[in-house]
C-alpha positions in Angstrom: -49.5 144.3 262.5 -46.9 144.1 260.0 -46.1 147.5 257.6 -45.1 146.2 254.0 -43.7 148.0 250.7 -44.5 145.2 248.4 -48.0 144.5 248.2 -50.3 143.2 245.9 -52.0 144.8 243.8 -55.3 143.1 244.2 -57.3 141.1 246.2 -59.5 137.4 245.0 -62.3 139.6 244.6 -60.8 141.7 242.1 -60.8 144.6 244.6 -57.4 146.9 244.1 -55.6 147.5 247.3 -54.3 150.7 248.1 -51.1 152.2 250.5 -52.8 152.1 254.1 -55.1 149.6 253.8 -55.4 146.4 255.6 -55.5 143.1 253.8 -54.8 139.0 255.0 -53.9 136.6 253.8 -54.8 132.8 254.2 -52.9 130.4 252.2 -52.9 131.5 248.4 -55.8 134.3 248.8 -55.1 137.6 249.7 -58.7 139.2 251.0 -59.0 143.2 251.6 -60.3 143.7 255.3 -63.7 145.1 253.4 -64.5 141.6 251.6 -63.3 139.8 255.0 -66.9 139.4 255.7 -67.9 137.7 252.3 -64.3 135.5 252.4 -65.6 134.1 256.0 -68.7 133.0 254.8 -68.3 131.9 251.5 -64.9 129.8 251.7 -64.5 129.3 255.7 -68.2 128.5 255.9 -68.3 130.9 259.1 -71.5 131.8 259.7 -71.8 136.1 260.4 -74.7 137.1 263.2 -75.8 140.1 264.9 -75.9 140.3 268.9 -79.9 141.8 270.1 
């Protein structure tokens, strides 16, 4: 993982992202590690399920 100074200041879900946090980017979006979840599903069509 990669440690940057110029960051922005907020991810496609409007959330503001803070020194330490963890963020991707795919193409144009930039998507805070806690929306990851909802970016997967609702753009990359992945489909999230739960191991019994």
């Amino acid at each position: 993982m990669k440690t940057v100074e110029d960051y922005p200041s907020e991810d496609m879900y409007g959330t503001e992202i803070q020194k330490g946090d963890i963020y991707y980017i795919f193409g144009e979006s930039v998507v805070l590690e806690s929306n990851l979840d909802d970016y997967l599903t609702e753009h990359l069509k992945g489909e999230m399920l739960l191991a019994k």
